[in-house]
Backbone bond lengths (Angstrom), bond angles and torsions (degrees), N, CA, C in turn:
res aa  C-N    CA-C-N  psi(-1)  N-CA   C-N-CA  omega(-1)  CA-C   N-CA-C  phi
1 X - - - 1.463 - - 1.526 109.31 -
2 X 1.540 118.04 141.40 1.385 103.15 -163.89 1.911 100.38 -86.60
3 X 1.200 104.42 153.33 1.075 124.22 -167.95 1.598 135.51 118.81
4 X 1.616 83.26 -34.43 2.040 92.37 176.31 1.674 106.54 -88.10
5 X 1.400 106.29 167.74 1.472 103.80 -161.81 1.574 84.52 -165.72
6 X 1.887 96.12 135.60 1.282 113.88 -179.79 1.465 116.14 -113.49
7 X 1.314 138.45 166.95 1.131 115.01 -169.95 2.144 106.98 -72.79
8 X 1.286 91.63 -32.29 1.807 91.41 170.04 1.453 117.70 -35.04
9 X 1.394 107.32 -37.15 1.534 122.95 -174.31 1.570 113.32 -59.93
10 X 1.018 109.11 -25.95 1.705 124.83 164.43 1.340 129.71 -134.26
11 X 1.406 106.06 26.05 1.547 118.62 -177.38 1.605 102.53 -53.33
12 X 1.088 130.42 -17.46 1.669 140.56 -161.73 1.359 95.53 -84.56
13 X 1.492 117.24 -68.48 1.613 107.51 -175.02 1.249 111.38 -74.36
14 X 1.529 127.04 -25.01 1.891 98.81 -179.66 1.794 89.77 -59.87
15 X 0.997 135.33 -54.60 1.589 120.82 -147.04 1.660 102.51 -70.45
16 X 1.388 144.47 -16.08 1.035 172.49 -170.18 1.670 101.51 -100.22
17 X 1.649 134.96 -18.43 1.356 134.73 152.08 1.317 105.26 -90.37
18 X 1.613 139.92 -16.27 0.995 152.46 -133.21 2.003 91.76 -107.10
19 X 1.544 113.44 -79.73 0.891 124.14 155.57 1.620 143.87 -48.58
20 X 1.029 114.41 -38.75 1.668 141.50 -179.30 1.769 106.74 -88.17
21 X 1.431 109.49 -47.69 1.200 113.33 -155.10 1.641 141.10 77.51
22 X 1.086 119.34 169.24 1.415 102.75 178.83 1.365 111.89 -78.95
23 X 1.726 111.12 154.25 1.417 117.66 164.23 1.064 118.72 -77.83
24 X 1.094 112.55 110.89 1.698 130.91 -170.69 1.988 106.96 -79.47
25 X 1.519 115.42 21.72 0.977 87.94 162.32 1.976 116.58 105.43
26 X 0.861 107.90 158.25 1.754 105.27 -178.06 2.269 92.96 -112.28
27 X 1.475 91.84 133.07 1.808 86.87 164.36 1.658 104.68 -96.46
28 X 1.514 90.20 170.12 1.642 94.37 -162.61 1.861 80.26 -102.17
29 X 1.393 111.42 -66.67 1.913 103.37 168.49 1.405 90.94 152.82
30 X 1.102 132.19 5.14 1.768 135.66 147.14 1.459 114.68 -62.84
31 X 0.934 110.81 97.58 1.621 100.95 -164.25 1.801 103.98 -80.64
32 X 1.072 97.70 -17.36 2.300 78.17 172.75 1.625 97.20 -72.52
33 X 1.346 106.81 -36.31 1.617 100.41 -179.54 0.816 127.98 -54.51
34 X 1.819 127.96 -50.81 1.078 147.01 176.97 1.408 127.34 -35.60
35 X 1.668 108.81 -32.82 1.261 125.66 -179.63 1.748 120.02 -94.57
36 X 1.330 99.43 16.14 1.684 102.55 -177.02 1.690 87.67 -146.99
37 X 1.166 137.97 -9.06 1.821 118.35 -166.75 1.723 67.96 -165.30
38 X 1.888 85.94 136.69 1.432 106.23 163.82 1.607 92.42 -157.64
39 X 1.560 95.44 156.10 2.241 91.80 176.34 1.213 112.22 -107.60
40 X 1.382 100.09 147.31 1.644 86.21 167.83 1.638 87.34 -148.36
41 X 1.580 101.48 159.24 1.667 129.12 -162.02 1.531 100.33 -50.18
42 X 0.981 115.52 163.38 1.689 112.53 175.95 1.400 135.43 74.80
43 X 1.290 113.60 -7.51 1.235 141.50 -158.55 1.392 109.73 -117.75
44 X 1.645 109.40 148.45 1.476 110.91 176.59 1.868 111.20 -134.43
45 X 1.285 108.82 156.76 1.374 132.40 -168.79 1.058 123.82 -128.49
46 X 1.657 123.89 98.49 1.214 107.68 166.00 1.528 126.69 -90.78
47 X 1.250 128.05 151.57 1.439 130.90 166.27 1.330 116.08 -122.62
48 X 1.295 109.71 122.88 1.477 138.73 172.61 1.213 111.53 -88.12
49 X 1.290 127.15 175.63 1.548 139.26 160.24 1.576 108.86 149.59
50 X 1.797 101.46 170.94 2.179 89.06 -177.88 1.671 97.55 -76.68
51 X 0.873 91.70 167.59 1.834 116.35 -178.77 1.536 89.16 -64.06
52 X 1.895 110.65 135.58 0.910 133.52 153.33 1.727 105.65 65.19
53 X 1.225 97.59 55.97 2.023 129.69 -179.05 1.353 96.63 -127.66
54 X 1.826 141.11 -25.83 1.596 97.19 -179.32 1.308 80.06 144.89
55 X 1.845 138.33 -30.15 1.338 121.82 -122.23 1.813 90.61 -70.85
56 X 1.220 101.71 -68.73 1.405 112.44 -178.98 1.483 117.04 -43.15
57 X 1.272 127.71 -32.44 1.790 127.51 165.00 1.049 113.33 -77.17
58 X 0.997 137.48 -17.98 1.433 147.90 159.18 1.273 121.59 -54.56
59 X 1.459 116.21 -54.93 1.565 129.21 -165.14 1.715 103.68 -94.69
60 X 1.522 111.76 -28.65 1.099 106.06 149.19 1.917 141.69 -61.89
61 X 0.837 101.15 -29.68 1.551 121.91 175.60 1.234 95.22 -72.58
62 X 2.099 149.72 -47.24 0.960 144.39 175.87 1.230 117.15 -63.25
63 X 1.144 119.58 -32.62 1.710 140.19 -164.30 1.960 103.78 -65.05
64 X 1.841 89.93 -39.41 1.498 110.86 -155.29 2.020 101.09 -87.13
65 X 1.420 89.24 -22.94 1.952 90.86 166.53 1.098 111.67 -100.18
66 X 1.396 120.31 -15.17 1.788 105.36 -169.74 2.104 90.01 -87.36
67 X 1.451 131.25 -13.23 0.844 150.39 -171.86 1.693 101.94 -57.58
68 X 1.710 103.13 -66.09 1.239 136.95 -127.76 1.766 74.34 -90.88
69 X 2.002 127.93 -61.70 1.274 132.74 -156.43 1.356 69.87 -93.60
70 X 1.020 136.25 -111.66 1.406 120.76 -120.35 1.555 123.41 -62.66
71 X 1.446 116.18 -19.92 1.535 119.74 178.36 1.522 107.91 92.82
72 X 1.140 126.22 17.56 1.560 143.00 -149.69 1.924 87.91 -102.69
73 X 1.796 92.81 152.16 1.147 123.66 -170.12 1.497 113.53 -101.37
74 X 1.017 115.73 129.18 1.532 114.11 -179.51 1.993 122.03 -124.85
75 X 1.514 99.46 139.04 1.565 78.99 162.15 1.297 103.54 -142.25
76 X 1.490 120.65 167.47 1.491 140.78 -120.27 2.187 88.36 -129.33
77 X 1.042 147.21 124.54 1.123 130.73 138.33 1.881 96.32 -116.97
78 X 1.237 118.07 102.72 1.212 128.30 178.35 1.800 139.28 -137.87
79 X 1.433 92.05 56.86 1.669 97.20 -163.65 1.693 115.53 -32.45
80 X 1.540 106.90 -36.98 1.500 118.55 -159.83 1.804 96.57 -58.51
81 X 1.327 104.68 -27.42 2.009 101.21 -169.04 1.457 96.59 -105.55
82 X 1.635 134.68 46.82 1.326 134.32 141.55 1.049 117.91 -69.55
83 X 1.439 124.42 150.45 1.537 118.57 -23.73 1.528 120.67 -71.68
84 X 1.133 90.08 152.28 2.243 94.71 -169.03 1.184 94.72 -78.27
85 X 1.392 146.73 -5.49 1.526 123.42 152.49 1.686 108.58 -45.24
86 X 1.388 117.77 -59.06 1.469 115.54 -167.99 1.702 101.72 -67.51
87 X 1.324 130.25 -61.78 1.490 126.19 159.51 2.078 114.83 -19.59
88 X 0.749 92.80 -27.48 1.921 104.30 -177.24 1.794 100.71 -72.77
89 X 1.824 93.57 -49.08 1.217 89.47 -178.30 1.267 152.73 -77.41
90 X 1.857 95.79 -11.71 0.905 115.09 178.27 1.346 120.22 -98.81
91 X 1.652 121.93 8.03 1.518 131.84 -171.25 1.695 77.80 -99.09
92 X 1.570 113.90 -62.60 1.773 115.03 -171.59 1.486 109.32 -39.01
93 X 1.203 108.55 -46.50 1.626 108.49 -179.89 1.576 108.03 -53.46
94 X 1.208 117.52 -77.91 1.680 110.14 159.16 1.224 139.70 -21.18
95 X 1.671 119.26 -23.20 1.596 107.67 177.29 1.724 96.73 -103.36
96 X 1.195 131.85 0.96 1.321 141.67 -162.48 1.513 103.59 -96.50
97 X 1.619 109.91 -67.82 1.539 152.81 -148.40 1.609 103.53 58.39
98 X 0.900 104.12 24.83 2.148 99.76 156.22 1.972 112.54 -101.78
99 X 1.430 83.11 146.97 1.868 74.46 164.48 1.411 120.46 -85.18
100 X 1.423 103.34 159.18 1.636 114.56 -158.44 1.353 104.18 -42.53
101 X 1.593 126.69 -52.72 1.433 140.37 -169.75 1.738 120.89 -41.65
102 X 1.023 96.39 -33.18 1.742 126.65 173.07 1.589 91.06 -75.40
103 X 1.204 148.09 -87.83 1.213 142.84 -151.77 1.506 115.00 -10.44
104 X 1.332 120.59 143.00 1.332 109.68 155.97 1.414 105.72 -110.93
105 X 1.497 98.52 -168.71 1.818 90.90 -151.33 1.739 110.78 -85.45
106 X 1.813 116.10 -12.65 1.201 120.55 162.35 1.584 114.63 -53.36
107 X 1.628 104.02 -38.61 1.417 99.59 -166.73 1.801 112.24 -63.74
108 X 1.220 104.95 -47.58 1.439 128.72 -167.65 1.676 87.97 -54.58
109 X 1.297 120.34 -54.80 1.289 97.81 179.21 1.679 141.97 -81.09
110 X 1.352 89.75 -16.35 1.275 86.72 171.42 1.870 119.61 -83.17
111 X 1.724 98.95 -16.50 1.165 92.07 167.46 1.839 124.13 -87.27
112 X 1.235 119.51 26.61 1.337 121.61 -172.19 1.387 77.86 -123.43
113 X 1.434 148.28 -22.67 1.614 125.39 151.64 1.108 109.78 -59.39
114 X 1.174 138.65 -60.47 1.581 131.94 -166.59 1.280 113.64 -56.71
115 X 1.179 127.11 -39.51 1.588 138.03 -156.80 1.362 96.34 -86.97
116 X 1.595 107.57 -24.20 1.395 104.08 -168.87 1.538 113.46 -109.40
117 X 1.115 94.95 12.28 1.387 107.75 159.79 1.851 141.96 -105.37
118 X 2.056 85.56 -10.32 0.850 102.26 166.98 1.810 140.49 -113.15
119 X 0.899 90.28 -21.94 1.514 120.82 164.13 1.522 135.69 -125.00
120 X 1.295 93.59 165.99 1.745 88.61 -175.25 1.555 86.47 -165.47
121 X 1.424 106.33 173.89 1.683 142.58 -164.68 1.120 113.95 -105.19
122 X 1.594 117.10 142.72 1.480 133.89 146.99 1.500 122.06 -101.54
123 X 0.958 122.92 88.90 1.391 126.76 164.60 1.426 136.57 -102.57
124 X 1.132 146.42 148.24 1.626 123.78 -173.59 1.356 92.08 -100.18
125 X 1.522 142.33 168.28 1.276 159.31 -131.46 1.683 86.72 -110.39
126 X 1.519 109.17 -59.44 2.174 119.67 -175.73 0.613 114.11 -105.73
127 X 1.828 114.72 23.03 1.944 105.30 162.06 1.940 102.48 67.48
128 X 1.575 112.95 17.77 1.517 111.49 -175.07 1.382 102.68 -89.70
129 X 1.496 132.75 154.86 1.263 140.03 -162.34 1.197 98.54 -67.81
130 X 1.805 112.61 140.36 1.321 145.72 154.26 1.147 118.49 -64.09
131 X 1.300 143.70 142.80 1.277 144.37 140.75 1.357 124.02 -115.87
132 X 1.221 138.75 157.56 1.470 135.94 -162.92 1.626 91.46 -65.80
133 X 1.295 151.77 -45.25 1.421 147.41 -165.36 1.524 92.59 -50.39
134 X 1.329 130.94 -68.48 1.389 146.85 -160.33 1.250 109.94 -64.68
135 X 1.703 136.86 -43.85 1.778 132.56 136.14 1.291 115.25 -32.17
136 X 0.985 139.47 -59.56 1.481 160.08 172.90 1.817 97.93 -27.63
137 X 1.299 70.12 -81.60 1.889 86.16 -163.72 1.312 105.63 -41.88
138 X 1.492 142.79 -67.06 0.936 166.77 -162.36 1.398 103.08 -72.51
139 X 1.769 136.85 -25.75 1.485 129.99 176.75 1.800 86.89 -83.75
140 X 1.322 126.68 -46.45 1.404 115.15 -179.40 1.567 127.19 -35.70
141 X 1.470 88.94 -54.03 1.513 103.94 -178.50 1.629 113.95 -57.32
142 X 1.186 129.57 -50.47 1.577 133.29 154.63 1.106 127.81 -63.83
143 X 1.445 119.56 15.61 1.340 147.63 -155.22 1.810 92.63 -115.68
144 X 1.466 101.70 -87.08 1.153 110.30 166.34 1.962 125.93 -81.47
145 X 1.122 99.25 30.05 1.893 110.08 175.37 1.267 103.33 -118.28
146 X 1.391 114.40 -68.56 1.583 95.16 -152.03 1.639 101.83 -120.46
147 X 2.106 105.80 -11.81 1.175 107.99 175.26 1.618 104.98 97.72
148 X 1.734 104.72 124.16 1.153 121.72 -153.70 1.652 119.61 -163.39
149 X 1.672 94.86 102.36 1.742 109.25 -173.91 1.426 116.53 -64.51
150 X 1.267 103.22 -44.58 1.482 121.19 -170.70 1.749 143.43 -143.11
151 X 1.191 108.91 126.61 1.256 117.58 -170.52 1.353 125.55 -100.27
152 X 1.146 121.02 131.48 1.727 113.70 -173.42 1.898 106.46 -139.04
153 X 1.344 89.34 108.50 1.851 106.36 164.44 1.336 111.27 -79.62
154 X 1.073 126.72 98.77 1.636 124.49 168.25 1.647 121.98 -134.64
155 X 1.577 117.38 100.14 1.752 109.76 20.55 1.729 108.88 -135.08
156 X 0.942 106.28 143.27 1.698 124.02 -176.87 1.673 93.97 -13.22
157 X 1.235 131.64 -50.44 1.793 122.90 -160.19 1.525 105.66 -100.32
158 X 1.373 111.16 25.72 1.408 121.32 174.80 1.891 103.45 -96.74
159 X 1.864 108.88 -20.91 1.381 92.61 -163.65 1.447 87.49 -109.40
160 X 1.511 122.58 154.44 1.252 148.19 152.57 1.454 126.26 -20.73
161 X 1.246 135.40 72.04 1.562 135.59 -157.43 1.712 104.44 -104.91
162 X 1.101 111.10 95.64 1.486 132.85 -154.63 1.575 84.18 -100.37
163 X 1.377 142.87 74.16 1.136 145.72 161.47 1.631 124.63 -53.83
164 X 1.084 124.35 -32.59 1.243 123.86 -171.50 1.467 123.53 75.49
165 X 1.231 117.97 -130.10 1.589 112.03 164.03 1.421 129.49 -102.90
166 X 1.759 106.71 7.45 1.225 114.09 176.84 1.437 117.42 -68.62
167 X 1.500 106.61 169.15 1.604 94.09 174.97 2.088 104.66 -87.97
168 X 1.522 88.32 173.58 1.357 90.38 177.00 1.398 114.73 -77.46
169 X 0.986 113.87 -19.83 1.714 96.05 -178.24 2.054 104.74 -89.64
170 X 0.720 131.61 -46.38 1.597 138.19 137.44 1.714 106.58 -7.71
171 X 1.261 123.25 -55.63 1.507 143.56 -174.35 1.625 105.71 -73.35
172 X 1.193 112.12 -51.74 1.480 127.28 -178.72 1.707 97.92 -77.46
173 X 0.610 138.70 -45.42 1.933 140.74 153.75 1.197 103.84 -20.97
174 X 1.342 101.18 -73.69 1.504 113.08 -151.78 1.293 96.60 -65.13
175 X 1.669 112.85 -87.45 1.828 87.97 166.48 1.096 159.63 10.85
176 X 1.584 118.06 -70.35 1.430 119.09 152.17 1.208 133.39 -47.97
177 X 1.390 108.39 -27.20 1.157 116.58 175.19 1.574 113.00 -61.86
178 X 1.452 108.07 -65.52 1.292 121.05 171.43 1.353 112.15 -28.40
179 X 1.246 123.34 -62.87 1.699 135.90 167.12 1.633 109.72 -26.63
180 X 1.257 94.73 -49.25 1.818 107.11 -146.20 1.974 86.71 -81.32
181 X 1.023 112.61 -37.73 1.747 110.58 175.49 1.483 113.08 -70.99
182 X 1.708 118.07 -34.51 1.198 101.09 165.78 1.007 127.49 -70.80
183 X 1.386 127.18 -30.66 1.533 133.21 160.95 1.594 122.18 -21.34
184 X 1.684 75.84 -76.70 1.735 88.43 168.41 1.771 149.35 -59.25
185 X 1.131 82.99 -28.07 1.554 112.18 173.12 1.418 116.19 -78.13
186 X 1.776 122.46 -39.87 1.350 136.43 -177.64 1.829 101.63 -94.09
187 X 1.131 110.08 -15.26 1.748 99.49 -153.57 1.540 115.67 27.07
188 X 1.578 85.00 71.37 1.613 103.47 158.32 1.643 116.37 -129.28
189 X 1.203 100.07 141.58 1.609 81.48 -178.21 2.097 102.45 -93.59
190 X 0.960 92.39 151.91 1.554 99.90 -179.53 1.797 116.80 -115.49
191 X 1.742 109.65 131.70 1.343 85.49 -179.27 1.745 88.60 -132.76
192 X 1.303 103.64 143.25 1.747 131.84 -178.95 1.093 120.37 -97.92
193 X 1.087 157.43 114.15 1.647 159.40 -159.93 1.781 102.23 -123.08
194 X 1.416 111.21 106.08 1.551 112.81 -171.28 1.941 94.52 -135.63
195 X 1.859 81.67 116.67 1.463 73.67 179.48 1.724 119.52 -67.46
196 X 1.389 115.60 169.77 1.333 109.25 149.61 1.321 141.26 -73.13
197 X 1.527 134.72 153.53 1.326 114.51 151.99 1.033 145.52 -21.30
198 X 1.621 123.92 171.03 1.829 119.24 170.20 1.482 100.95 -59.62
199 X 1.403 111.86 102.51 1.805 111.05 142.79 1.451 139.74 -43.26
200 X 1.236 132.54 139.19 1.071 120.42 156.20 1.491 145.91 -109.82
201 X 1.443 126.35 102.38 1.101 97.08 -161.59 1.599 154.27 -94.20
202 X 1.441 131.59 -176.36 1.665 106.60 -158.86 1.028 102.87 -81.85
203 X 1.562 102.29 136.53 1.398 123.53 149.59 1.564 132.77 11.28
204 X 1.535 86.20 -80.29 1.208 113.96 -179.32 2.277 124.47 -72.22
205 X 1.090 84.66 -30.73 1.263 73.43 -164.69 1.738 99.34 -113.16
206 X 1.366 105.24 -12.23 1.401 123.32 165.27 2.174 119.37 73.69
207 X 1.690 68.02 25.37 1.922 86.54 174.51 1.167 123.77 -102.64
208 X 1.323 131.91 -160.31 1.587 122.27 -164.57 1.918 64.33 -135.90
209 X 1.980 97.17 142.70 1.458 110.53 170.86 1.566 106.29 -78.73
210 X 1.529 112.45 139.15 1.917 93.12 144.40 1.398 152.83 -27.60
211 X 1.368 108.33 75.93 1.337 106.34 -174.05 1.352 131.57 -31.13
212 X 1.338 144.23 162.45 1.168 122.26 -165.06 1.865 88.04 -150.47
213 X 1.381 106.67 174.86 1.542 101.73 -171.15 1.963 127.08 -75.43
214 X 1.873 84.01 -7.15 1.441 105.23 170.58 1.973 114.91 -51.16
215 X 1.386 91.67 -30.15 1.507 119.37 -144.96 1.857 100.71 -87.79
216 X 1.449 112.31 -20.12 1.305 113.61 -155.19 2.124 78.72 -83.29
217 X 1.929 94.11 163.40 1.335 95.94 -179.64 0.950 109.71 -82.87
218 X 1.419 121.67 162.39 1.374 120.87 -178.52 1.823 124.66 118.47
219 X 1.217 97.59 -75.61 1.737 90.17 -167.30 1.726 88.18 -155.81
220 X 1.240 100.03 -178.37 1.341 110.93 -178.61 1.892 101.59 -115.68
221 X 1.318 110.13 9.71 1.774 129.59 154.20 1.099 105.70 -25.70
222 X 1.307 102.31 -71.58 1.477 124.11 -167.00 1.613 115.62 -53.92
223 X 1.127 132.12 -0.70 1.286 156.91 164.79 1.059 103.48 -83.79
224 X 1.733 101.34 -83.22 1.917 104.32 -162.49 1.136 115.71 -58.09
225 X 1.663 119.23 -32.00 1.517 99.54 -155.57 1.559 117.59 -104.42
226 X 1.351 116.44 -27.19 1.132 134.25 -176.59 1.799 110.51 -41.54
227 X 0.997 127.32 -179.03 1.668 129.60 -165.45 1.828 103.06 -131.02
228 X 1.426 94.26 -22.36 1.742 107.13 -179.22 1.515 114.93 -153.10
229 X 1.352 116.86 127.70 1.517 87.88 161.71 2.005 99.06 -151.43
230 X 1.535 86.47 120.26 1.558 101.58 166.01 1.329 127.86 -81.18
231 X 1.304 128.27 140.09 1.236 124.04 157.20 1.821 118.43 -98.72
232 X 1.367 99.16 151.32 1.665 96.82 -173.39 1.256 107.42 -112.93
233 X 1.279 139.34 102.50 2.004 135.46 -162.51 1.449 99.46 -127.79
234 X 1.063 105.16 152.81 1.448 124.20 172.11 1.757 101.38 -141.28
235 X 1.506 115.92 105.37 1.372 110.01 -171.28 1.526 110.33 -109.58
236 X 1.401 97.89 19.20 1.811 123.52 163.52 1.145 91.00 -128.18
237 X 1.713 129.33 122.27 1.197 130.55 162.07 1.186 103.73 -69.83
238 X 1.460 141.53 -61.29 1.139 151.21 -112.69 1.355 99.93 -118.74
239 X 1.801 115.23 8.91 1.824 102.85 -173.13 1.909 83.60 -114.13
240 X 1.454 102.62 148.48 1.215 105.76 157.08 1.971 127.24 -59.91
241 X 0.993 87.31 46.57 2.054 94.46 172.82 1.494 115.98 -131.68
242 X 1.331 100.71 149.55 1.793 104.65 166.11 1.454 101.66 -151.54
243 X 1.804 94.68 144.66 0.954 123.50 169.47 1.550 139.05 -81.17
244 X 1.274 130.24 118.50 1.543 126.80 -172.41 1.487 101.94 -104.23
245 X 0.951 122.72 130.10 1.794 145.36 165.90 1.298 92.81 -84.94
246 X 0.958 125.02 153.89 1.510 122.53 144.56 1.796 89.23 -129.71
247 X 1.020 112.35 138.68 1.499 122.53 -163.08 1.816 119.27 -125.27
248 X 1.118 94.17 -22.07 1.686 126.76 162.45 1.203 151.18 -141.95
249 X 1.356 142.97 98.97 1.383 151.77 -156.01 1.604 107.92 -123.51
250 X 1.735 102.97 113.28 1.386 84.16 -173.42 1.509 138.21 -89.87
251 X 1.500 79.01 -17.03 1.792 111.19 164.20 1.500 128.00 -98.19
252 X 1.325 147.32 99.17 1.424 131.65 -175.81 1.544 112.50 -40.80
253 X 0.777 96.06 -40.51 2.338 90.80 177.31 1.347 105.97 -84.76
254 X 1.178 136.55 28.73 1.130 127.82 125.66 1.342 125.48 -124.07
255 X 1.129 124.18 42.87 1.463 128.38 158.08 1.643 110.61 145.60
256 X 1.165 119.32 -178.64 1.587 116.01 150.84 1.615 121.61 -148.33
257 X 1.147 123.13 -160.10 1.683 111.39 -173.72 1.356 116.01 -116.84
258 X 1.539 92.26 122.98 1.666 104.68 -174.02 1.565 104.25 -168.62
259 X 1.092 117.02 -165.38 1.668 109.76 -170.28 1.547 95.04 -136.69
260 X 1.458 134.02 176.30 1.480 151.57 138.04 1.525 113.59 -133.09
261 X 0.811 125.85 -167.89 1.530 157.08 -177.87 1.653 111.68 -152.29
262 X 1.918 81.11 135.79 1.490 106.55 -175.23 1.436 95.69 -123.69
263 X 1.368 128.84 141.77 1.112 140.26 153.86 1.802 124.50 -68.41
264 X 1.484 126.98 122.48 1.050 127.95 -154.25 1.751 97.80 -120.48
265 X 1.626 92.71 129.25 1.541 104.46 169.11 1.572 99.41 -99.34
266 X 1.101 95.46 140.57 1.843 118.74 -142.50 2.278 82.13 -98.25
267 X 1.514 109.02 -66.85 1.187 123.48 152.75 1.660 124.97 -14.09
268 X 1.225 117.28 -53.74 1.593 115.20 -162.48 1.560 97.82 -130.45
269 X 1.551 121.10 -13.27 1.742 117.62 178.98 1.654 101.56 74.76
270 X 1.035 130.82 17.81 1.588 133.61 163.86 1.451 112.76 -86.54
271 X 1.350 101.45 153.34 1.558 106.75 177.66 1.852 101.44 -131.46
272 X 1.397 90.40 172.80 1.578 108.95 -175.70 1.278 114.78 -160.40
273 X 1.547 113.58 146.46 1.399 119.01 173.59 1.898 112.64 -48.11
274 X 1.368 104.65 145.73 1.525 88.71 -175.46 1.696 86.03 -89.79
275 X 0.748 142.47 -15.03 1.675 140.20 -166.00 1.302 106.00 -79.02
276 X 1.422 122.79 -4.45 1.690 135.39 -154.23 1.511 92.45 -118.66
277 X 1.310 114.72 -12.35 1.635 99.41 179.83 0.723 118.46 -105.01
């Protein structure tokens, strides 16, 4: 009956993990990173952190090496980086590490081939509400058209969540779910950026803690179901560094949970191992 499954039914790949081993994953080329967060196709990521810490320069800067090594396809649903002229500029700045202003005019163009070969946009035509069905539909279609590694929602309370009479955490379920089949179905990996709630911060030291995925609004989903979830902190606003948590790993061969620091050029939106300088 379809649905049951014996181990005969995949006797091929255990002996094929057996020999081969597991796929440990794609590196991004941060090597403290490398050893706690790696991607692999099919898979989804959320990133948390407080508003205006890095999350989105961050995931962009990854987007722009897994781009560069792997040759991988990306698409963008990201109201917060309108207009995608300035979003252009800030991916170009990343494959360069100069700021846009510096460009000369060879660069600009050859980097609007690359960029434009690697990514592309979700936008609606009247700025009329999104809903995850309408991302969906439209990552499929470049999915099965021209071919498509990666997906990025940024940020989760930007799209239209037309719940009905369900509850929200029930709603936030279902969802992920939805996510987690396109994943699988497209072998794309997908990454979601959902801020957290109002923080509070300690007392004592008079900072905001590392948010964690407990923290994002909504459900405690965002915990169970997810495959990864980073946080992005900077608990020095004012120093050129940021911090990566990695807070969930769902597989040990591809990573485990711990944090590093990357040093951030403030100038070009690039990062670097701080151990590399």
């Amino acid at each position: 009956m379809e649905g049951i499954f014996n181990v005969t039914d995949f006797g091929t790949e255990i002996d094929q993990l057996r020999t081969k081993g597991f796929n440990p994953g794609v590196k991004i080329g941060w090597l403290s990173l490398d050893e706690l967060y790696r991607i692999k196709l099919g898979m989804f990521t959320v990133i948390t952190g407080i508003p205006g810490h890095g999350k989105s320069e961050w995931l962009d800067a990854v987007l722009v090496r897994l781009a560069g090594l792997q040759n991988w396809r990306f698409c963008y649903f990201s109201p917060e980086n309108y207009p995608l002229s300035i979003h252009f500029t800030k991916l170009a700045e990343k494959t360069t590490g100069l700021p846009f202003h510096e460009f000369p005019r060879s660069t600009i163009e050859s980097a609007k081939k690359w960029i434009g070969d690697h990514f592309t946009w979700l936008y609606p035509a009247n700025e009329e509400s999104v809903d995850l069905d309408w991302i969906l539909e439209r990552a499929r279609f470049l999915a099965e058209s021209t071919g498509l590694h990666g997906l990025v929602i940024d940020p989760w309370n930007e799209i239209e969540h037309n719940r009905g009479s369900i509850s929200e955490t029930d709603y936030i379920s279902q969802s992920l779910s939805k996510i987690r089949r396109f994943a699988r179905k497209y072998d794309v990996h997908v990454w979601i950026i959902a801020h957290p709630f109002k923080l509070t911060k300690d007392r004592q030291t008079n900072k905001y803690p590392v948010p964690t995925p407990y923290d994002i609004s909504g459900s405690a989903h965002w915990r169970n179901k997810l495959d990864f979830c980073v946080t992005v902190h900077r608990p020095n606003i004012d120093e050129h560094t940021l911090d990566v948590h990695v807070q969930k790993v769902k597989f040990k061969h591809l990573g485990k949970v711990g944090s590093c620091t990357l040093l951030y050029d403030y100038r070009s939106g690039t990062f670097a191992d701080k151990s590399s300088v």
